[in-house]
C-alpha angles and dihedrals in degrees: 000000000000115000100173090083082056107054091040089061089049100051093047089054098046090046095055086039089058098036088045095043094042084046097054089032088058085053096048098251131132117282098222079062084060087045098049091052093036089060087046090053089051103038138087083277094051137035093334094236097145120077105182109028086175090079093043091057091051097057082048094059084059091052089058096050092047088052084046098053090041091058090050104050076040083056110117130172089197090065094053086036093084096048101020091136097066097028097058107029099022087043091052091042090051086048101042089048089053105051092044092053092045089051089050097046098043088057091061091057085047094256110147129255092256100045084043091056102043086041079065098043086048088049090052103058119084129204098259081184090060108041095043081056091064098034089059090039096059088032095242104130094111097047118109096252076046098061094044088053097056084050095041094047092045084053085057100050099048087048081068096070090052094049086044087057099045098040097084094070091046086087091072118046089217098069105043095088100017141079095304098063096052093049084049091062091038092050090045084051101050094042086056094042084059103039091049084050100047092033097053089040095050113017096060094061105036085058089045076059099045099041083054094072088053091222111144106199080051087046082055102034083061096054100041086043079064093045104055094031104057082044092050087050085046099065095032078070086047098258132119128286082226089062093041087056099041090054087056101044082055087045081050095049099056079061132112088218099044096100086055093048095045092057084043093050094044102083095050094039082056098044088048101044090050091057081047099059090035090061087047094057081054088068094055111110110198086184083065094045093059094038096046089037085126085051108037087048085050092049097046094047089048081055100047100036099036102038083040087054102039093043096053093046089057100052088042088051078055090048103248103150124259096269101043084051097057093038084056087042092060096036085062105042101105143079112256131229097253083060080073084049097058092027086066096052095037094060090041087055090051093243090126124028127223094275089049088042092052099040088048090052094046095046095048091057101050081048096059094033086061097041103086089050087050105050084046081059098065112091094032089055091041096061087039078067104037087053094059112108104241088051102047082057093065111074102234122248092249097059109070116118115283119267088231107205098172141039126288102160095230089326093277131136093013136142115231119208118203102199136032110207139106095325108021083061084047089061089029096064094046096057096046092047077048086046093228125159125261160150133223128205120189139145104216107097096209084062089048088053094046099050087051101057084054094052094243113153110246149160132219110220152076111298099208094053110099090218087062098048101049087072085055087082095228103177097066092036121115092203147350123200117196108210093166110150088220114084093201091050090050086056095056099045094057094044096052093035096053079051091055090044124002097189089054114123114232133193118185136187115228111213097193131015089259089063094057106076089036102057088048089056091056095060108268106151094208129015129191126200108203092212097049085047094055082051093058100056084052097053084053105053083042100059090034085059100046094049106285123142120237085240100050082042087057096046090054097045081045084056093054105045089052088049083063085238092297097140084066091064140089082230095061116103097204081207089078102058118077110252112272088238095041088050096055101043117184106296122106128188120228136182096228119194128226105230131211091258099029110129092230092071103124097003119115121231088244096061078046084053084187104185098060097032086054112349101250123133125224111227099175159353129239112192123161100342087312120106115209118196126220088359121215104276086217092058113100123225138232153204103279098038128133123195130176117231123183106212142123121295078246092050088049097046084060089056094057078054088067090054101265110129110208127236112193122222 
């Protein structure tokens, strides 16, 4: 046999998947986009560079088992745990709808009722790649579209097993809705009732045997050995390789060791997914493009404005806000990159034909291009519709009164916390063990709830909307720290809550360098950027270690913070700073105790007269537990005393001289 055919064919995919990957990654763009394009330059419609596009297909069909395995050792009940709610029954209810519309309209285009069903299940579906991308990107995964998303994608992608396993019978109008169908689904059940027994019996144990050779091709065989058998076993019952590999990657993901084989399994899910979408890209036809325009622009527009649309309304019905919604709603509106995967099947069973293959790839495509523009979109468009009249006459759902639960004391003096995640909860737990008085806005109603039950006084609603944060009670408050996980969002409450209140302190989180400066010029007194942060303690453990003192280490932070972390950044000239040595000088500052002999006892500061006698400076006072600043130069002092002096380490030598022993800060 000649290999050399083989190899050629290989090369020239890998190398348009590398120059059209490297190209849109260049633009910022997602890279299945590059190798989409990259398979059409080198397929039958292209260039012509492949000579035997079975074999390709063949290396792709691993790429999606491997995707599918993957999904299925990725697979985690705690993601979907925090929006369960939306994500199970909202996420059926988006895929089922659609479904039902795009049968009904595809009948109308005399489409049958099995292409216009798996045209639906393909529409559903969203790129959780994609839009993860994004999410990470703005630093939004924490938000709480971000979190619905995350739900509402992992529903998706399970709903892929169940279409997989029906798809067979959407060939013949019959079994669609008889008894087909229903053995199909029995049969799919059983098989992963015995695999996960099996699975979760054996396959522990065999990998406790293998791990403990510590031989890692042996650690991978095994798991690959799992992979392709159960997905062997899987079409032997008639049923697809995909689901065969997703029951085991759920097999995989009850393991001690899955963590370990799903790092192992990456980089050959990825090599082989790539060759997938790449073989996909083959299948593009431009001359279909040119010649369907009228259809492909139809088809794109159904997807952004109806899955948009279906999307937002769900999340509203679950009582996400306006803005939340329609953030959920865009992020949403495109065709994932599991629809290539049953598009695929579904041409090869005969379900669609050529025309419906081609219209549902081009249409995929324009839609993900478009994703990461359109999720951008969604706050600006957001206030575009809360500003229309008839809107601005209805009082938003956010902007009730607060249900206060706990007590505020007239809502004066508090401190009001937008956002509360990760570290607005952090802040959050340590007022309320201080038992200070606060507020939190958020607009995740299972946090509401919560906080509720605790007696915690909080508010429903969108913190960068004005209307919400009117009921905030501004004026009389001492602070507000916006914690929000959206950039834009963070913006927008600073801004509308220094109009409401200009002497307001404000304290904001940055999610990303750029935000800095901007939230500073809308009037945040004081930002904090989580990563530079990070930095920071770094920084501090670094120079403790290397011979700095605490004190030279703060001045330094100090430095940076005002510099608004600057010196973090391409822009900073280090020859504007001051010199960090230079900065700091000689001088140290040190808390010094009276002792019982020392010759100070019951003499003022004023009789030491320490400034002229050494040249040290006395800052404060410690008597008792109370620190007192700038003490009064007539009190005397006494044994027991500590006061803080700012000297050099000479100067402060001198003073152990007059019987003071030194105790550093």
């Amino acid at each position: 046999m000649d290999v050399f055919p083989l190899l050629r064919d290989l090369a020239a995919v890998m190398l348009a998947a590398v120059a059209m990957g490297f190209l849109f990654y260049r633009l910022k763009q997602p890279v299945i986009i590059g190798y989409l394009i990259g398979g059409l330059i080198v397929g039958p419609y292209g260039f012509r560079f492949i000579s035997d596009l079975h074999t390709i297909e063949l290396f792709a069909e691993l790429g999606v088992m491997l995707l599918m395995f993957a999904l299925g050792v990725e697979f985690s009940m705690g993601e979907l745990r925090p929006v369960w709610r939306l994500a199970v029954f909202g996420g059926a209810t988006q895929i089922l709808l659609t479904v039902g519309l795009a049968a009904l309209v595809s009948h109308g285009f005399g489409l049958s009722l099995g292409a216009g069903i798996l045209l639906g299940c393909m529409i559903a579906l969203s790129s959780t790649i994609i839009v993860l991308k994004v999410l990470m990107e703005r630093g939004e995964i924490d938000s709480a579209h971000g979190r619905a998303l995350l739900g509402l994608l992992i529903v998706q992608d399970l709903s892929v097993v169940a279409i997989m396993v029906i798809m067979p019978n959407l060939a013949d109008p019959a079994r669609i809705l008889g008894w087909p169908m229903l053995v199909a689904l029995l049969k799919a059940a059983g098989f992963l009732a015995l695999v996960v027994v099996l699975g979760t019996r054996l396959f522990p144990a065999v990998m406790r045997k293998v791990a403990a050779t510590r031989n890692k091709e042996l650690f991978l065989l095994s798991a690959m050995l799992l992979c392709f058998g159960t997905a062997a076993a899987s079409y032997l019952m008639g049923l697809s390789l995909a689901l065969g590999a997703f029951i085991a990657g759920i097999v995989v993901s009850e393991s001690d060791h899955s963590h370990q084989i799903l790092a192992d399994v990456r980089p050959l899910r990825d090599l082989f997914a790539t060759l997938f979408f790449v073989s996909v890209g083959m299948l593009i036809n431009p001359t279909f493009l040119v010649a369907h325009l009228p259809a492909v622009l139809g088809l794109v527009a159904a997807i952004l404005v109806g899955k948009a649309l279906l999307g937002a309304v769900t999340a509203r019905i679950f009582g996400y806000s306006g803005r939340t919604a329609l953030a959920i709603g865009l992020g949403l509106a495109q065709i994932g990159e599991f629809s290539f995967v049953l598009a695929k099947m579904g041409k090869q069973q005969g379900i669609i034909d050529e025309t419906l293959f081609a219209l549902t790839l081009t249409g995929a495509l324009v839609t993900i291009v478009l994703t990461p523009l359109l999720m951008q979109s969604a706050t600006p468009l957001y206030l575009s519709i809360a500003r229309l009249p008839w809107l601005r006459a209805r009082k938003p759902r956010g902007t009730r009164a607060p249900l206060v639960t706990g007590e505020l004391d007239g809502w004066a003096d508090h401190v009001v916390i937008c956002g509360f995640g990760r570290v607005g909860s952090n802040l959050g737990e340590v007022l309320i063990r201080h038992r200070f008085p606060l507020l939190v806005i958020d607009s995740d109603q299972n946090v509401i709830a919560d906080l509720r039950r605790r007696g915690i006084a909080c508010m429903y609603g969108d913190s960068s909307n004005p209307d919400v944060l009117r009921h905030a009670n501004l004026p009389l408050a001492r602070v507000m720290v916006v914690t929000l996980p959206d950039p834009v969002s963070c913006q927008l409450a600073v801004a509308n809550a220094k109009q409401l209140n200009p002497k307001l302190e404000v304290v904001a989180r940055a999610h990303r360098s750029s935000d800095v400066s901007a939230l500073y010029d809308l009037g945040a007194d004081q930002v904090v950027q989580p990563e530079f942060e990070a930095s920071l303690e770094v920084i501090r453990t670094t120079l403790s270690k290397i011979g700095y003192t605490s004190r030279e280490i703060q001045r330094y932070a100090h430095l940076v913070r005002t510099g608004r972390y600057r010196q973090f950044q391409d822009d900073f000239d280090p020859q504007l700073a001051v010199a960090l040595n230079e900065a700091l000088g000689s001088a140290d500052l040190v808390w010094l105790d009276v002792g019982e002999e020392s010759d100070f006892v019951d003499r003022s500061l004023r009789e030491l007269d320490l400034r002229n006698l050494i040249g040290v400076g006395v800052l404060a006072l410690r008597r008792d537990g109370e620190v007192t600043p700038n003490p009064d130069a007539s009190l005397p002092l006494r044994a027991g005393d500590s006061v803080l002096v700012l000297g050099t380490r000479s100067q402060l030598n001198q003073l152990e001289s007059l019987h003071l022993s030194d105790r550093k800060e």
